[in-house]
C-alpha positions as CSV (number, residue, x, y, z in Angstrom):
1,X,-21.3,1.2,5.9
2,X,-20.2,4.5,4.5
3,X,-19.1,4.7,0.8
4,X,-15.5,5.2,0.6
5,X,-15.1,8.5,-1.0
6,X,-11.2,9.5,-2.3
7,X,-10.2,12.8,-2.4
8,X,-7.4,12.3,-4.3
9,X,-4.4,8.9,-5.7
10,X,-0.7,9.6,-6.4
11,X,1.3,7.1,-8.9
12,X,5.3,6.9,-7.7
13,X,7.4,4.8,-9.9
14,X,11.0,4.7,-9.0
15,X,13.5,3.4,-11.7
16,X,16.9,2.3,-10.0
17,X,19.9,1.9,-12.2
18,X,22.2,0.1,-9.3
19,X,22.8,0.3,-5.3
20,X,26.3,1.0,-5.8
21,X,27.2,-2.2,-7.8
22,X,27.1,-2.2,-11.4
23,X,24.7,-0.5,-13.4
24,X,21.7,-2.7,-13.9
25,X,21.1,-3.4,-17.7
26,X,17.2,-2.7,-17.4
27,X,16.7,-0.7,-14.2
28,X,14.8,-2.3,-11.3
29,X,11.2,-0.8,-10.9
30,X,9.1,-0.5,-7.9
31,X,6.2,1.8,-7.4
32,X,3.6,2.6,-4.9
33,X,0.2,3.8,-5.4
34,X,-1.7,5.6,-2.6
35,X,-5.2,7.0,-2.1
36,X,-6.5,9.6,0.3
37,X,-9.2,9.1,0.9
38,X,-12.2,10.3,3.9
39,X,-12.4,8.9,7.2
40,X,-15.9,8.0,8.0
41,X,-15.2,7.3,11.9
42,X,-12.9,10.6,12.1
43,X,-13.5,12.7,15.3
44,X,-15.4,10.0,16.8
45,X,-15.9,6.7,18.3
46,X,-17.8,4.1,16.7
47,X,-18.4,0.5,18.0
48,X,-18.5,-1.5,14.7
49,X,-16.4,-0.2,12.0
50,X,-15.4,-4.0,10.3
51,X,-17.8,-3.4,7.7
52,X,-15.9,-0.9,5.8
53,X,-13.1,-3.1,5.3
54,X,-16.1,-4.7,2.5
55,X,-16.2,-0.9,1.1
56,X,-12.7,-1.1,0.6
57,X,-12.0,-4.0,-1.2
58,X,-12.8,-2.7,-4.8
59,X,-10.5,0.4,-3.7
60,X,-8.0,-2.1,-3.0
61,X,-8.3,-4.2,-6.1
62,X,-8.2,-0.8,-8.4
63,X,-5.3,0.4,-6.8
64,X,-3.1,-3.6,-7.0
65,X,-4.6,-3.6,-10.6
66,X,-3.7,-0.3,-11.5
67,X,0.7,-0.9,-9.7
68,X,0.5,-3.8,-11.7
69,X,-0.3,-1.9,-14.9
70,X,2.5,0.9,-14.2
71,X,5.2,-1.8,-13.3
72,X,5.0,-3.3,-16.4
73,X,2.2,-5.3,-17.0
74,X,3.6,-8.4,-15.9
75,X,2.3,-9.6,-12.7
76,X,5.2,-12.6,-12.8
77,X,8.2,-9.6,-12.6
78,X,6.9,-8.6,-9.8
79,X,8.6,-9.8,-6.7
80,X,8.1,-7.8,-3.5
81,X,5.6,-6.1,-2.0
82,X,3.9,-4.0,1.1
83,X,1.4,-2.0,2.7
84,X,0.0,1.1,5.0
85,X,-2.3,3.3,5.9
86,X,-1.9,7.4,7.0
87,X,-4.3,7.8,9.4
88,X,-5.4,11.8,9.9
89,X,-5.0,13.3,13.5
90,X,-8.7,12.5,14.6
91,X,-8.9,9.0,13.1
92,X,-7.2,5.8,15.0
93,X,-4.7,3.0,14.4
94,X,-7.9,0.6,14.2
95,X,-9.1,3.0,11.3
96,X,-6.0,2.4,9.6
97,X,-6.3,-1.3,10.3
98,X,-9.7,-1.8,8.0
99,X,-6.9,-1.7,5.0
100,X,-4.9,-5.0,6.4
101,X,-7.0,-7.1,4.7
102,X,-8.8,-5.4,1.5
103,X,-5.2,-4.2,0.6
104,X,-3.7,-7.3,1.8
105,X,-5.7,-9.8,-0.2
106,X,-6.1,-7.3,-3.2
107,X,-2.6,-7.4,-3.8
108,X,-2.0,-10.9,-3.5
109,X,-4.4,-11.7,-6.1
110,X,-3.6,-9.4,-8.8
111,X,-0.2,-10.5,-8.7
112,X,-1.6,-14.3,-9.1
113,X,0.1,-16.7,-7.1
114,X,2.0,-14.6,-4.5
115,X,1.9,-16.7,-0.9
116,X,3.3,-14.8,1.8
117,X,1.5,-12.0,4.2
118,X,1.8,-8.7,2.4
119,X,4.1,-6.8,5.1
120,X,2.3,-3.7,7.2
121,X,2.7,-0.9,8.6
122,X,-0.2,1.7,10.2
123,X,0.4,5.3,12.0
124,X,-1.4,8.8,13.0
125,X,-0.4,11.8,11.4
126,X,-1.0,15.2,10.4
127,X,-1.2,16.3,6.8
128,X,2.6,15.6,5.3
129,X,3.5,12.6,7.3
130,X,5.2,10.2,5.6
131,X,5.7,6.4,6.3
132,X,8.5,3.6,5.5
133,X,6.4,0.6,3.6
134,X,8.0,-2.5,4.5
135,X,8.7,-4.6,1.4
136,X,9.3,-8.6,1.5
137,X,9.4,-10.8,-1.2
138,X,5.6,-12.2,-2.7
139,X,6.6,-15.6,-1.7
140,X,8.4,-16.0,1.7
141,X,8.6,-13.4,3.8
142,X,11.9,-14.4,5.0
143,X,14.0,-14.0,2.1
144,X,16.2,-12.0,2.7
145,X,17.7,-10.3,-0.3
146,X,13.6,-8.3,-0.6
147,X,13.9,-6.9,3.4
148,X,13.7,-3.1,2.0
149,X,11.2,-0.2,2.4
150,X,9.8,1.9,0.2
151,X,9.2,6.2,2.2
152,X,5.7,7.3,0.9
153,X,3.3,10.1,1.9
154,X,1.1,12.6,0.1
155,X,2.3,15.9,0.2
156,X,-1.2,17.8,1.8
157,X,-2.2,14.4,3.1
158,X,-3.8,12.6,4.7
């Protein structure tokens, strides 16, 4: 398969002081990381495409490595999480799809013991879309004080 070439990663880090109760003494963090990267299978239609989900797992552990790293440090703090994929106009939700489980897994892993389904979300765009990441809690999916979504996009993306 293809190597997965990025054109370019954006760091958000939001610090949130309160939600209209009182003011948090250490403000809440949650951050997203996302990479833009080329679509191998854009323009065109290619039969077998799985195999680049395996070019995308060390993209995938970089990137849950690297939101680890700018939330703290502390993989144990961190208790929510989600996932999605931008895909450009002449790419297809299935392109988007390759991420489910490189970002998925990834994620899961770096934060150690985290055991439910990282929450998804996949669309077509042109460059400046922007998409709502759904965001459940690491452990049960159900909980539902961690239903919440984080708006993303890259500005000249994807």
């Amino acid at each position: 398969m293809p190597e997965v070439k990025i054109r370019k990663r954006l760091v958000i880090v939001e610090e949130i002081f309160h939600e209209g109760g009182p003011v948090a003494a250490v403000p809440h963090k949650r951050a997203a990381i996302l990479a833009v990267i080329e679509n191998p299978f854009a323009g065109r239609y290619v039969e077998e495409i799985s195999g680049f989900m395996d070019d995308l797992t060390p993209l995938g552990v970089t990137m849950a490595k690297d939101l680890v790293q700018v939330l703290g440090g502390d993989a144990s703090a961190i208790d929510g999480y989600g996932k999605g994929a931008i895909i450009g106009a002449a790419g297809e939700l299935e392109h988007g799809a390759l991420w489910h489980v490189p970002g998925g897994y990834a994620m899961r892993e770096a934060l150690g013991d985290a055991k439910a389904i990282v929450p998804s979300t996949k669309k077509v765009g042109g460059p400046g879309t922007r998409i709502d990441i759904p965001v459940t809690h690491v452990n049960a999916s159900y909980v539902r004080s961690h239903f919440n979504a984080m708006e993303v996009g890259v500005p000249d993306g994807p």
